[in-house]
VEXDREN-2710 file (C-alpha; in Angstrom, 1 decimal):
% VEXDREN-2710
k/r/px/py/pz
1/UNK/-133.9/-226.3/123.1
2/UNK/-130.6/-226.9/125.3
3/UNK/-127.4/-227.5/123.8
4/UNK/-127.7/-230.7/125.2
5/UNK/-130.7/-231.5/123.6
6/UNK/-129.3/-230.5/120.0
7/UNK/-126.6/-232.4/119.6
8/UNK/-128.7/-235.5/121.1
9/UNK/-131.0/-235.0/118.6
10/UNK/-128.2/-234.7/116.1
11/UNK/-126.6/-237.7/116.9
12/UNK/-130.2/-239.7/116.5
13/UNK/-130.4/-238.1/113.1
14/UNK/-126.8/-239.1/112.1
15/UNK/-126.7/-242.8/113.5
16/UNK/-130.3/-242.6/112.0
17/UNK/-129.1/-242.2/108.6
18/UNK/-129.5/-244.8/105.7
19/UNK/-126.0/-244.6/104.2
20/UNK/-127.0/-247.3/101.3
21/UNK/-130.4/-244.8/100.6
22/UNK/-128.2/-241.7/100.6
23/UNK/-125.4/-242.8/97.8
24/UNK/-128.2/-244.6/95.5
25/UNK/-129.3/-240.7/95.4
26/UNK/-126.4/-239.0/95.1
27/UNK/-125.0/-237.8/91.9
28/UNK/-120.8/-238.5/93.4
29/UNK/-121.0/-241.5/95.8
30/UNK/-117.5/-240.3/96.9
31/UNK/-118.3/-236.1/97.3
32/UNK/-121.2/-237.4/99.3
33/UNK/-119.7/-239.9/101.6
34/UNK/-116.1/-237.3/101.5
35/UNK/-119.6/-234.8/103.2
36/UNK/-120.7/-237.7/105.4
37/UNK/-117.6/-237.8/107.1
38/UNK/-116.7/-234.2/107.5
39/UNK/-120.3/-233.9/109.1
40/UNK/-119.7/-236.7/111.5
41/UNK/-116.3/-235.8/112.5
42/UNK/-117.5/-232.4/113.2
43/UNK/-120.4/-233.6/115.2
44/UNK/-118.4/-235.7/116.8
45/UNK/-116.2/-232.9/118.0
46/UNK/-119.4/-231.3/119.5
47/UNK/-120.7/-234.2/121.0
48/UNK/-117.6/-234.8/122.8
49/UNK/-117.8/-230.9/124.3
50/UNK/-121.1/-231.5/125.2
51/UNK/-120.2/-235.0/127.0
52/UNK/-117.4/-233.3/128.4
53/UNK/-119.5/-230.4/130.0
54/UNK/-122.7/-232.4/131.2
55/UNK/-119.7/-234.7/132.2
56/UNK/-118.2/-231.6/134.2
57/UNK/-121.9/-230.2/135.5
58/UNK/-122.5/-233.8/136.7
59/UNK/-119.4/-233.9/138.6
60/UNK/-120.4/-230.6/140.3
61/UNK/-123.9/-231.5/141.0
62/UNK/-122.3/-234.6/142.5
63/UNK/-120.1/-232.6/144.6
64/UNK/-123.0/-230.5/145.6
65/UNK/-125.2/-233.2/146.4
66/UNK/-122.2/-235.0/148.2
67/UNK/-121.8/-231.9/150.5
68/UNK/-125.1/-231.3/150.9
69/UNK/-125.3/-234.9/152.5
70/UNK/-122.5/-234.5/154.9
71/UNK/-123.7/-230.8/156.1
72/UNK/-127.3/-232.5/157.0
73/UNK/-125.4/-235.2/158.6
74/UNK/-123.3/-233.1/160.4
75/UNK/-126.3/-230.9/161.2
76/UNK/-128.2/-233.2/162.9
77/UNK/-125.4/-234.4/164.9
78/UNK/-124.7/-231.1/166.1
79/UNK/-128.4/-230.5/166.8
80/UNK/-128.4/-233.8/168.5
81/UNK/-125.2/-232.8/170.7
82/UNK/-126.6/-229.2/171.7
83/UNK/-130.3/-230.7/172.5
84/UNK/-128.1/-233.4/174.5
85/UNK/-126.0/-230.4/176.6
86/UNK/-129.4/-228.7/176.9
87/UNK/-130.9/-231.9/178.5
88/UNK/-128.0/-231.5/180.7
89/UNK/-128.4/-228.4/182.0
90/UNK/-131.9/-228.4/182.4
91/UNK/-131.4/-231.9/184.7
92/UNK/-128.8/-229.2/186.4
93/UNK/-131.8/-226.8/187.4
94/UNK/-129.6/-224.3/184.6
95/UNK/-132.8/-223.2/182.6
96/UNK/-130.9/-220.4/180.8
97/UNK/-128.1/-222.4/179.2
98/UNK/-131.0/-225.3/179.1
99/UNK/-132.8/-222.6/176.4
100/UNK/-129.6/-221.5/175.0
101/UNK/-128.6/-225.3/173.5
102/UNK/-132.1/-226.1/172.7
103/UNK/-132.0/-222.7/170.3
104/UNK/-128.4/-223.9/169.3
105/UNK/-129.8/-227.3/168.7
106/UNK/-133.1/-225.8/166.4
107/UNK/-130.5/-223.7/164.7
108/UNK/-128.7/-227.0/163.5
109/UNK/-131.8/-228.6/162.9
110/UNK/-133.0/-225.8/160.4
111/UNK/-129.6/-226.6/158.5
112/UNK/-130.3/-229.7/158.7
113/UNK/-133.1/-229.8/156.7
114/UNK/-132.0/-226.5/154.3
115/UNK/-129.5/-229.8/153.4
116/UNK/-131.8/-232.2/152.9
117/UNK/-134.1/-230.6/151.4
118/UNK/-131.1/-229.3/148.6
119/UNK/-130.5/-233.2/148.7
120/UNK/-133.8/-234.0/147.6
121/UNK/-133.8/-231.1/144.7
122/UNK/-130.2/-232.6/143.4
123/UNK/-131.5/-236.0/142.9
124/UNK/-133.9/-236.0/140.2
125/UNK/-131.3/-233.3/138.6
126/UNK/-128.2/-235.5/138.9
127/UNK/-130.4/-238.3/137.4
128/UNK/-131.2/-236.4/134.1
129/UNK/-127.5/-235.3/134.2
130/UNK/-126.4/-239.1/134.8
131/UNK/-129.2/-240.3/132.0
132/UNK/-128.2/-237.5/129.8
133/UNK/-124.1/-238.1/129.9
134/UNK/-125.1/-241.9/129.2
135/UNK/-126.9/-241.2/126.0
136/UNK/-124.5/-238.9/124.9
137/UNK/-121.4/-241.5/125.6
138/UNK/-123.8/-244.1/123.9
139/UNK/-125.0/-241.6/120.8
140/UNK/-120.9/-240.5/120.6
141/UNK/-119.6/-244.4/120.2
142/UNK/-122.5/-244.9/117.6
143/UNK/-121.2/-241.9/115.7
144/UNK/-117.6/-243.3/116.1
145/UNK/-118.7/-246.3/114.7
146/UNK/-120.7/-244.9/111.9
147/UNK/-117.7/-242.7/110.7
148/UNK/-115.9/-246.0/111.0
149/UNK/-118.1/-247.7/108.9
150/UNK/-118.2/-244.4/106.7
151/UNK/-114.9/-244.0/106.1
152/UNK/-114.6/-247.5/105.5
153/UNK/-117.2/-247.6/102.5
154/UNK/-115.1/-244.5/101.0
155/UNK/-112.3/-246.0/100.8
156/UNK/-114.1/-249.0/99.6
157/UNK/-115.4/-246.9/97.2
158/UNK/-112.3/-244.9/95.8
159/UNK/-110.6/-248.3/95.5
160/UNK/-113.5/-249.6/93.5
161/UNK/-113.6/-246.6/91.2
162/UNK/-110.2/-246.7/90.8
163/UNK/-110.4/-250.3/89.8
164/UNK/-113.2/-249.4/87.3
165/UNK/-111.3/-246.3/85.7
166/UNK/-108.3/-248.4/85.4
167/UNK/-110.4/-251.6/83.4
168/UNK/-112.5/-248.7/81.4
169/UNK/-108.8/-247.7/80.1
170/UNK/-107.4/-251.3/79.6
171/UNK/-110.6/-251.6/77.1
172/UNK/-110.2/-248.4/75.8
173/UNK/-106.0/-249.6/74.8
174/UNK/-108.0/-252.7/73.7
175/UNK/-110.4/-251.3/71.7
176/UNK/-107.6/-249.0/70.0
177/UNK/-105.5/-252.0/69.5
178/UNK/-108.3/-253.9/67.7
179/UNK/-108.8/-250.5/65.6
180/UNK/-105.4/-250.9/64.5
181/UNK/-105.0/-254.6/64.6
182/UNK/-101.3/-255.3/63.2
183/UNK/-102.3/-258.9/62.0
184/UNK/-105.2/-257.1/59.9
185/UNK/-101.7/-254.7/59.3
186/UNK/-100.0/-257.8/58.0
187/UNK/-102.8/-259.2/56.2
188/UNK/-103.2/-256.6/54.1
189/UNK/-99.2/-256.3/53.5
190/UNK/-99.7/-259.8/52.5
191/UNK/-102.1/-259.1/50.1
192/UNK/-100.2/-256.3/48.6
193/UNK/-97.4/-258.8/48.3
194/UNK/-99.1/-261.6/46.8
195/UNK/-101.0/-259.1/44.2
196/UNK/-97.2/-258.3/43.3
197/UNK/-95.9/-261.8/43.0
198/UNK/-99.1/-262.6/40.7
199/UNK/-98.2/-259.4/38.9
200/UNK/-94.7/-260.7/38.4
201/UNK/-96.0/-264.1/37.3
202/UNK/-98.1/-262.4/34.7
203/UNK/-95.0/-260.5/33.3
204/UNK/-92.9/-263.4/33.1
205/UNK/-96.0/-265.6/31.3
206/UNK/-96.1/-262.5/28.6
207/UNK/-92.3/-262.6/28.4
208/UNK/-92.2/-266.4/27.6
209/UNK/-95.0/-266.2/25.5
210/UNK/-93.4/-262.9/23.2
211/UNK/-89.5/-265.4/23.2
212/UNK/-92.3/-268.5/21.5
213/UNK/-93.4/-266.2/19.2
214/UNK/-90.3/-265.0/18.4
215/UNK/-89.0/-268.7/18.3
216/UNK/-92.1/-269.6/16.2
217/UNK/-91.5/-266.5/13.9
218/UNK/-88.1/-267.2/13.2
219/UNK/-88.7/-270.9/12.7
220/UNK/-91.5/-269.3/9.8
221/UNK/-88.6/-267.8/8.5
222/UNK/-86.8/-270.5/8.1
223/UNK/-89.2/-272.3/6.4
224/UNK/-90.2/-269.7/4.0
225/UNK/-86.1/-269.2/3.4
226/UNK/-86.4/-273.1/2.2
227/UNK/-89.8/-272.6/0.3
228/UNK/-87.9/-269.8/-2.1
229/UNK/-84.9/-272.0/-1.6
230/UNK/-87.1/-274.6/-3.4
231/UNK/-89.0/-272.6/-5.8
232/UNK/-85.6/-271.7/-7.4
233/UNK/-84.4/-274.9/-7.7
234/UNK/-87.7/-275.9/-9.7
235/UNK/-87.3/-273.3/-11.6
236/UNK/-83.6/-274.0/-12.4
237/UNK/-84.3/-277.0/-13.6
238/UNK/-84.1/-279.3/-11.0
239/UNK/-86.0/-281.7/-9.6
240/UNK/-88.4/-281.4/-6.7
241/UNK/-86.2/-282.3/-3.3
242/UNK/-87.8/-284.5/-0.7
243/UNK/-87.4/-285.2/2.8
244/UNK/-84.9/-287.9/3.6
245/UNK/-84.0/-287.9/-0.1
246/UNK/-81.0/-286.9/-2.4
247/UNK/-82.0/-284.6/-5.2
248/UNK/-80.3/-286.6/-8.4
249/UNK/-79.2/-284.4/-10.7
250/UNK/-80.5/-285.9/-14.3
251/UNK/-77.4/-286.8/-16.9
252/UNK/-78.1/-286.3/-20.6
253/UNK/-77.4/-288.9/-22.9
254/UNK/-74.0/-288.5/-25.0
255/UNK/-75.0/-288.0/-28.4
END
């Protein structure tokens, strides 16, 4: 296989490829296509050398071919002129130089067609070179648009990632917020706070409830103090005092 031949079948392989196929199985998307595009841009590179050269042989063939025309042309017209001058000097009864033109004249007419025939084996070759630098200029702009369209979908791709990493983090800061949700903070400060202030209430109902008894127990007191009070007036002699009513001391009669 030519040189030529490889890198055209390279190129049919590369601009063959299913790109979509490829990242579905590849493990890194990105390390794939980041491969993709060093393996274009290097074949790239080598399909422009080989353009280049079967660019470069083609000229030369061309040059060849080009020569090889003119020298068959120029050929015959010298073998025409000498056959002409030999005419001449056989119409002049000069038989020798006669001979020596018509030799002169079959000499150019051997090169003449040594040229043609080289013509003839240059054509079918400068074709294939002609077909061949045609493909490869054709399989070399497909390339250049496949790396286009390669680097294109990486970048496509790093910019997506990207754009995913950056909303797997914003859920990740949400998800930490709602761990440690400072309302559910607050509610639970709240809570604290109104367990104290029913605490507090409960204090200050046993504290006014201990100052009533108190209250109450003096007023007991009180009472009882009156009850004795009472008790020793009845047994002093007096009478038994009412409410709203003045004790009367009773007067004995003056003998």
């Amino acid at each position: 296989m030519t040189e030529k031949q490889s890198i055209l079948g390279r190129i049919a392989q590369l601009t063959k490829a299913n790109i979509n196929a490829l990242l579905d199985q590849a493990e890194d998307p990105q390390k794939m296509l980041d491969q993709l595009v060093r393996d274009y841009t290097g074949s790239i590179a080598d399909a422009e050398q080989a353009v280049a050269q079967t660019i470069g042989n083609l000229r030369l063939a061309e040059q060849d071919y080009n020569a090889d025309v003119a020298a068959a042309s120029e050929w015959g017209a010298k073998a025409a002129a000498a056959s002409s001058r030999a005419d001449q000097y056989r119409a002049a009864g000069d038989a020798a130089n006669a001979d020596k033109f018509d030799a002169l004249a079959k000499v150019a007419l051997g090169k003449q067609i040594t040229a043609e025939n080289e013509v003839r084996e240059a054509q079918p070759l400068i074709a294939s070179q002609r077909d061949a630098v045609d493909k490869l200029k054709t399989g070399l702009a497909q390339m250049q648009d496949k790396l286009g369209e390669l680097k294109s979908r990486r970048d496509t791709l790093v910019a997506r990632q990207k754009s995913a990493q950056a909303q797997i983090q914003v859920q990740q800061a949400i998800g930490s917020v709602n761990v440690l949700d400072p309302t559910s903070e607050l509610s639970r400060f709240e809570d604290k706070v109104r367990h104290q202030e029913a605490y507090a209430q409960g204090q200050a109902e046993i504290a006014a409830s201990s100052l009533d008894a108190q209250f109450a127990e003096l007023e007991g007191s009180d009472q009882q103090i009156e009850v004795e009070a009472r008790l020793a007036a009845l047994k002093s002699g007096q009478g038994p005092q009412q409410l709203g009513t003045t004790t009367v001391t009773p007067q004995i009669a003056a003998q």
